[in-house]
N, C-alpha and C positions, 0 to 999 in steps of 0.2 A: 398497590401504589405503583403506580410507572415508573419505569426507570430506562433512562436515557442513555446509551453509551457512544463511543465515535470510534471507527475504524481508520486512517491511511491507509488508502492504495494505492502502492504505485506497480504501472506497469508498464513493461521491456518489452523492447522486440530482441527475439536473439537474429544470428548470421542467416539461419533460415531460413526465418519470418514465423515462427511461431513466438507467441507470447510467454512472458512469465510476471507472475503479478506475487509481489512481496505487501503484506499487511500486518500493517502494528497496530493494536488495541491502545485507544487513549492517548489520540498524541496532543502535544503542549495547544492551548486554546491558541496561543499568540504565533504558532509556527506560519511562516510565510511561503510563495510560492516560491521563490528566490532560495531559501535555505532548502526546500525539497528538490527543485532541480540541483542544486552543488550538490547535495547526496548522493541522488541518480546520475549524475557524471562522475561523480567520485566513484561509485559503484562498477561502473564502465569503464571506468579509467584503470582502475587496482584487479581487473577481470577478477571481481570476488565468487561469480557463480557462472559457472557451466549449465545447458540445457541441453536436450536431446537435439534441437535445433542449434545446438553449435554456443558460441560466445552469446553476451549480449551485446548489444550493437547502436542502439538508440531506442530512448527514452520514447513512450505513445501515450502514457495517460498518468493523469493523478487525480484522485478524488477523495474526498472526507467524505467519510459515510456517516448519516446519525440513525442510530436508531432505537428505537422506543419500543420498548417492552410493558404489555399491561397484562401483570399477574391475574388473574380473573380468581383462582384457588389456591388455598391456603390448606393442606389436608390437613396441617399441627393440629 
C-alpha cells in the first residue's frame, strides 16, 4: 500500500555563500508561505546556527517535498 509523506525545506545562504538547508518531516497541511519566511528571518535574526561559511545571512529556498513510497514486499 503507498504511503505518502511531506518534508519542509528550507534553505540559507550563510556570509560565504554556501548553503545550508534545514528539513522537518510533516509539516501542518495549512502552513503558509508567510509563516515559513517569519521563521527563516526569525532564524536569521536570533543567529541560531553557525556554518562553515560563516553566519546565515539570507533566506534562497523553500519547498514542500511529497513523497510516495510503494512497498512492493512484505517478507512477514
Amino acid at each position: 500500500m503507498p504511503t505518502t509523506t511531506q518534508t519542509l525545506r528550507m534553505v540559507f545562504r550563510s556570509q560565504g555563500g554556501t548553503s545550508m538547508t534545514i528539513s522537518l518531516d510533516n509539516p501542518r497541511t495549512d502552513l503558509t508561505a508567510a509563516e515559513i519566511e517569519a521563521v527563516m528571518d526569525t532564524i536569521i535574526a536570533k543567529n541560531m546556527f553557525s556554518t562553515n561559511g560563516g553566519d546565515l545571512a539570507s533566506k534562497y529556498d523553500v519547498k514542500v517535498i511529497d513523497k510516495t513510497t510503494n512497498d512492493l514486499y512484505d517478507p512477514a
